[in-house]
C-alpha positions as CSV (number, residue, x, y, z in Angstrom):
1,X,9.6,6.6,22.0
2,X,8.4,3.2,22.1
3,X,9.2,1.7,18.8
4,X,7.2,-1.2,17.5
5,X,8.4,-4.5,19.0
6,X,7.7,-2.6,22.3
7,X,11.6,-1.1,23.0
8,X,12.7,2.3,23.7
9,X,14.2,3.7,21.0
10,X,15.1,7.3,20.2
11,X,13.7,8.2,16.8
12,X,15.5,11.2,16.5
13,X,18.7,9.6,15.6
14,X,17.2,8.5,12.5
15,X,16.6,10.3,9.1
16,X,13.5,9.7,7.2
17,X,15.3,7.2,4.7
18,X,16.8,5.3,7.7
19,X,13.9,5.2,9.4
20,X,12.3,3.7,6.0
21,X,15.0,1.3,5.8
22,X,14.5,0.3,9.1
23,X,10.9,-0.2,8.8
24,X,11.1,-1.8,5.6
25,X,13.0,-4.9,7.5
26,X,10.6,-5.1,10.6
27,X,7.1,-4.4,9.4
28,X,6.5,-7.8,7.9
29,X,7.3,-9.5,11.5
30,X,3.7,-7.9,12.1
31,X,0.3,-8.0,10.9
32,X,-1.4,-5.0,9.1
33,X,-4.1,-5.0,11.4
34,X,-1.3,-4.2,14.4
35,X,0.1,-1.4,11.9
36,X,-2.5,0.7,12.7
37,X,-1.9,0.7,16.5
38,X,1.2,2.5,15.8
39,X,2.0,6.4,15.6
40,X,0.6,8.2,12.4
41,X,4.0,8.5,10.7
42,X,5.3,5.2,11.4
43,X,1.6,3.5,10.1
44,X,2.2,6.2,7.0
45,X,5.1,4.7,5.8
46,X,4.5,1.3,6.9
47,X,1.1,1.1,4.5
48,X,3.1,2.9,1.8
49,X,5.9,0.1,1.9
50,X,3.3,-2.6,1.7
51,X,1.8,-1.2,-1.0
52,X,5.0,-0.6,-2.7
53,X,6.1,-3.7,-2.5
54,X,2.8,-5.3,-3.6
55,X,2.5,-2.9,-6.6
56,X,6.3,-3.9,-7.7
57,X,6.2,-7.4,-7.6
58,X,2.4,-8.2,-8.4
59,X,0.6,-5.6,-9.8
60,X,-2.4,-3.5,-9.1
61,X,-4.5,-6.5,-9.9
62,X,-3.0,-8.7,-7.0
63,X,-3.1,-5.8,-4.9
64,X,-7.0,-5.7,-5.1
65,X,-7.0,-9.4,-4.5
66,X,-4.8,-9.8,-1.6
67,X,-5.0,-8.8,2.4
68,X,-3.5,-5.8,1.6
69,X,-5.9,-4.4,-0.5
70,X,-8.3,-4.7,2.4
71,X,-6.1,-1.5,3.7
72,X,-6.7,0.8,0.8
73,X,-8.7,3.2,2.7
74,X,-5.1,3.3,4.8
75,X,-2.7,3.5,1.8
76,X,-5.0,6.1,0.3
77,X,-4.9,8.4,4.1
78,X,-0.7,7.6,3.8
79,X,-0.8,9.1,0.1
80,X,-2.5,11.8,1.4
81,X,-0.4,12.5,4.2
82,X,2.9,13.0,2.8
83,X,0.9,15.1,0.0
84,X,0.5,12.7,-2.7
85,X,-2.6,13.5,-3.8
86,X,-2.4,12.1,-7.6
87,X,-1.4,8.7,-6.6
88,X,-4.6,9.0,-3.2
89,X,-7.1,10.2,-6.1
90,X,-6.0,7.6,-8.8
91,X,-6.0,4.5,-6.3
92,X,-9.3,5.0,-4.7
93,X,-11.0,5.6,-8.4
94,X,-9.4,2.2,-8.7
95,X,-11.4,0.7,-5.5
96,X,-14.2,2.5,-6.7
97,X,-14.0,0.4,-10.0
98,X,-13.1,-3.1,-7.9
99,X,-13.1,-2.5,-4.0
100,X,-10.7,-4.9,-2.7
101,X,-12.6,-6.6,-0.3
102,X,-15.6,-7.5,-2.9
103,X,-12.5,-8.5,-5.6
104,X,-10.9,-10.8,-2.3
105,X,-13.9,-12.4,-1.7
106,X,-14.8,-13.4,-5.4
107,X,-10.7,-14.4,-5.3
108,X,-11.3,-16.8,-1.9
109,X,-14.1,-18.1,-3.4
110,X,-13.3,-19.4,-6.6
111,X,-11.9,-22.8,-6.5
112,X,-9.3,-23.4,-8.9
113,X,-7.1,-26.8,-9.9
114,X,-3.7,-26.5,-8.6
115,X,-1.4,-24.4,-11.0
116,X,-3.9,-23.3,-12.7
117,X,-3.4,-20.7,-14.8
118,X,-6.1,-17.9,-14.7
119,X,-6.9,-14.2,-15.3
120,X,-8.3,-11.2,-13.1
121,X,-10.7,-10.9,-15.2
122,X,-11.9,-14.9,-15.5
123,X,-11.9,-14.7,-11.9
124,X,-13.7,-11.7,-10.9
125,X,-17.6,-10.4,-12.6
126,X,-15.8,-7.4,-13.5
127,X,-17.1,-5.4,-16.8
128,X,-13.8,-5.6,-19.6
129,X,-13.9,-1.7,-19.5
130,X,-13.9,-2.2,-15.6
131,X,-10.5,-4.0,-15.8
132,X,-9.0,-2.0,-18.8
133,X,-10.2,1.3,-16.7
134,X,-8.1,-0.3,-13.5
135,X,-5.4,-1.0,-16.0
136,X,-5.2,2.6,-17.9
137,X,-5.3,4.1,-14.0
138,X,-2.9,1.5,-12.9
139,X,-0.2,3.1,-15.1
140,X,-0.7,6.4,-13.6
141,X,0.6,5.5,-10.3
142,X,4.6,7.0,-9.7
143,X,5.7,3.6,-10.0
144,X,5.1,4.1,-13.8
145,X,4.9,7.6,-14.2
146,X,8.6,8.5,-12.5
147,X,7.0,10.4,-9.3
148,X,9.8,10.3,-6.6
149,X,7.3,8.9,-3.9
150,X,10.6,8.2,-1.7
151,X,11.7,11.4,-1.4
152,X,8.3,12.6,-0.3
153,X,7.6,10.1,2.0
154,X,11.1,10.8,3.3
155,X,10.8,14.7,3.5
156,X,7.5,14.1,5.4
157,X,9.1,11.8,7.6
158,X,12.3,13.8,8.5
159,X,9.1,16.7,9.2
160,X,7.8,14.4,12.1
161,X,10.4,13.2,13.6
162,X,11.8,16.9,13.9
163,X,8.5,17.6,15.6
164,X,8.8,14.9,18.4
Protein backbone atom coordinates (compact mmCIF):
# COMPACT_ATOMS: atom_id res chain seq x y z
CA UNK A 1 0.00 0.00 0.00
CA UNK A 2 1.21 3.41 -0.59
CA UNK A 3 1.24 5.13 2.61
CA UNK A 4 1.05 8.94 2.77
CA UNK A 5 4.50 10.50 2.07
CA UNK A 6 4.22 8.38 -1.12
CA UNK A 7 6.27 4.96 0.15
CA UNK A 8 5.37 1.45 0.07
CA UNK A 9 4.50 0.33 3.22
CA UNK A 10 2.74 -2.79 4.34
CA UNK A 11 -0.20 -1.88 6.52
CA UNK A 12 -0.75 -5.09 7.69
CA UNK A 13 2.08 -5.22 10.07
CA UNK A 14 0.41 -2.63 11.98
CA UNK A 15 -2.49 -2.84 14.68
CA UNK A 16 -5.04 -0.21 14.80
CA UNK A 17 -3.29 1.61 17.85
CA UNK A 18 0.12 1.53 16.02
CA UNK A 19 -1.25 2.56 13.08
CA UNK A 20 -2.79 5.62 15.32
CA UNK A 21 0.38 6.24 16.78
CA UNK A 22 1.94 6.30 13.71
CA UNK A 23 -0.38 8.67 12.17
CA UNK A 24 -0.61 10.77 15.03
CA UNK A 25 3.27 11.77 14.35
CA UNK A 26 2.94 12.25 10.46
CA UNK A 27 -0.35 13.82 9.80
CA UNK A 28 0.61 17.35 10.81
CA UNK A 29 3.54 17.28 8.10
CA UNK A 30 0.35 17.70 5.78
CA UNK A 31 -2.45 19.86 5.09
CA UNK A 32 -6.12 18.79 5.87
CA UNK A 33 -7.09 19.48 2.56
CA UNK A 34 -4.44 16.57 1.27
CA UNK A 35 -6.03 14.30 4.14
CA UNK A 36 -8.78 13.69 2.17
CA UNK A 37 -6.86 12.25 -0.79
CA UNK A 38 -5.97 9.46 1.26
CA UNK A 39 -7.80 5.97 1.90
CA UNK A 40 -11.10 6.14 3.89
CA UNK A 41 -9.58 4.61 7.11
CA UNK A 42 -6.49 6.40 7.14
CA UNK A 43 -8.56 10.06 6.46
CA UNK A 44 -11.05 8.44 9.45
CA UNK A 45 -8.52 8.52 11.90
CA UNK A 46 -6.52 11.29 10.65
CA UNK A 47 -9.78 13.88 11.13
CA UNK A 48 -10.53 12.17 14.37
CA UNK A 49 -6.86 13.01 15.67
CA UNK A 50 -7.17 16.53 14.58
CA UNK A 51 -10.13 16.98 16.24
CA UNK A 52 -8.96 15.33 19.30
CA UNK A 53 -6.27 17.25 19.67
CA UNK A 54 -8.07 20.48 19.01
CA UNK A 55 -10.92 19.63 21.48
CA UNK A 56 -8.11 18.73 24.32
CA UNK A 57 -6.06 21.58 24.16
CA UNK A 58 -8.66 24.45 22.98
CA UNK A 59 -11.96 23.66 23.30
CA UNK A 60 -15.00 23.29 21.24
CA UNK A 61 -15.09 26.99 20.89
CA UNK A 62 -11.51 27.18 19.06
CA UNK A 63 -12.48 24.30 17.22
CA UNK A 64 -15.37 26.32 15.46
CA UNK A 65 -12.96 29.08 14.95
CA UNK A 66 -10.00 27.45 13.53
CA UNK A 67 -9.16 25.58 9.88
CA UNK A 68 -10.14 22.66 11.32
CA UNK A 69 -13.47 23.37 11.95
CA UNK A 70 -13.85 23.97 8.32
CA UNK A 71 -13.68 19.85 8.23
CA UNK A 72 -16.53 19.17 10.43
CA UNK A 73 -18.64 17.63 7.81
CA UNK A 74 -15.36 15.15 7.75
CA UNK A 75 -14.93 14.67 11.59
CA UNK A 76 -18.74 14.21 11.72
CA UNK A 77 -18.48 11.11 8.48
CA UNK A 78 -15.18 9.73 10.79
CA UNK A 79 -17.59 9.67 13.90
CA UNK A 80 -19.86 7.92 12.01
CA UNK A 81 -17.61 5.50 10.53
CA UNK A 82 -16.21 3.87 13.42
CA UNK A 83 -19.95 3.92 14.90
CA UNK A 84 -19.92 6.81 17.00
CA UNK A 85 -23.03 8.08 16.42
CA UNK A 86 -23.57 10.18 19.87
CA UNK A 87 -20.51 12.16 19.49
CA UNK A 88 -21.56 12.57 14.95
CA UNK A 89 -25.15 13.70 16.23
CA UNK A 90 -23.94 16.00 19.16
CA UNK A 91 -21.09 17.83 16.98
CA UNK A 92 -23.10 18.69 13.87
CA UNK A 93 -26.17 20.10 16.27
CA UNK A 94 -23.12 22.10 17.42
CA UNK A 95 -22.38 23.41 13.63
CA UNK A 96 -25.90 23.75 13.22
CA UNK A 97 -25.85 26.28 16.30
CA UNK A 98 -22.34 28.09 14.90
CA UNK A 99 -21.11 26.50 11.50
CA UNK A 100 -17.49 26.83 11.48
CA UNK A 101 -16.90 28.53 8.54
CA UNK A 102 -19.49 31.57 9.30
CA UNK A 103 -17.78 31.50 13.15
CA UNK A 104 -13.99 31.63 11.14
CA UNK A 105 -14.92 34.30 9.13
CA UNK A 106 -16.43 36.58 11.94
CA UNK A 107 -12.98 35.30 13.84
CA UNK A 108 -10.60 36.59 10.54
CA UNK A 109 -12.42 39.43 10.49
CA UNK A 110 -12.36 41.08 13.73
CA UNK A 111 -9.33 43.04 14.29
CA UNK A 112 -8.12 42.90 17.63
CA UNK A 113 -5.00 44.79 19.70
CA UNK A 114 -2.22 42.48 20.17
CA UNK A 115 -2.81 40.27 23.42
CA UNK A 116 -5.92 41.17 23.66
CA UNK A 117 -7.97 39.36 25.74
CA UNK A 118 -11.40 38.45 24.32
CA UNK A 119 -14.38 36.03 24.38
CA UNK A 120 -16.25 33.64 21.82
CA UNK A 121 -18.97 35.26 22.43
CA UNK A 122 -17.61 39.19 22.15
CA UNK A 123 -16.26 38.08 18.96
CA UNK A 124 -18.85 36.25 17.25
CA UNK A 125 -23.03 37.66 16.74
CA UNK A 126 -23.97 34.55 18.40
CA UNK A 127 -27.36 34.56 20.61
CA UNK A 128 -26.04 33.84 24.67
CA UNK A 129 -28.30 30.72 24.58
CA UNK A 130 -26.49 29.94 21.13
CA UNK A 131 -23.09 29.72 23.02
CA UNK A 132 -24.42 28.24 26.35
CA UNK A 133 -26.31 25.58 23.95
CA UNK A 134 -22.65 24.82 22.17
CA UNK A 135 -21.35 24.73 25.74
CA UNK A 136 -24.11 22.27 27.47
CA UNK A 137 -23.48 20.02 24.04
CA UNK A 138 -19.84 20.57 24.27
CA UNK A 139 -19.70 18.54 27.49
CA UNK A 140 -21.42 15.64 25.92
CA UNK A 141 -18.67 14.81 23.68
CA UNK A 142 -16.43 11.38 25.13
CA UNK A 143 -13.86 13.65 25.90
CA UNK A 144 -16.08 14.63 29.01
CA UNK A 145 -18.43 11.99 29.22
CA UNK A 146 -15.68 8.89 29.52
CA UNK A 147 -16.60 7.28 25.98
CA UNK A 148 -13.52 5.16 24.94
CA UNK A 149 -13.40 6.76 21.38
CA UNK A 150 -9.77 5.01 21.10
CA UNK A 151 -10.74 1.74 21.42
CA UNK A 152 -13.37 2.19 18.75
CA UNK A 153 -11.45 3.96 16.41
CA UNK A 154 -8.94 1.20 17.05
CA UNK A 155 -11.31 -1.81 16.72
CA UNK A 156 -12.55 -0.18 13.43
CA UNK A 157 -9.24 0.21 12.27
CA UNK A 158 -7.81 -3.30 13.08
CA UNK A 159 -11.39 -4.22 10.92
CA UNK A 160 -9.86 -2.51 7.74
CA UNK A 161 -6.67 -3.35 7.69
CA UNK A 162 -7.76 -7.12 8.10
CA UNK A 163 -9.76 -6.44 5.05
CA UNK A 164 -6.87 -5.21 2.77
Amino acid sequence: MQWIDGSTIDIKQYTGEQLCEKLALEQWGYQPEEWLNWPDFIRVACFLIAFDTELTMQGIFTFLENSIGQYSGQIIQAFRAIGDYSDANCLETICQCAPPGRIREEFLSVELPEYNISSFSSNHELEEDCTKRIGELSRELYLYTGFDLWGLLFSYLDRQISLL
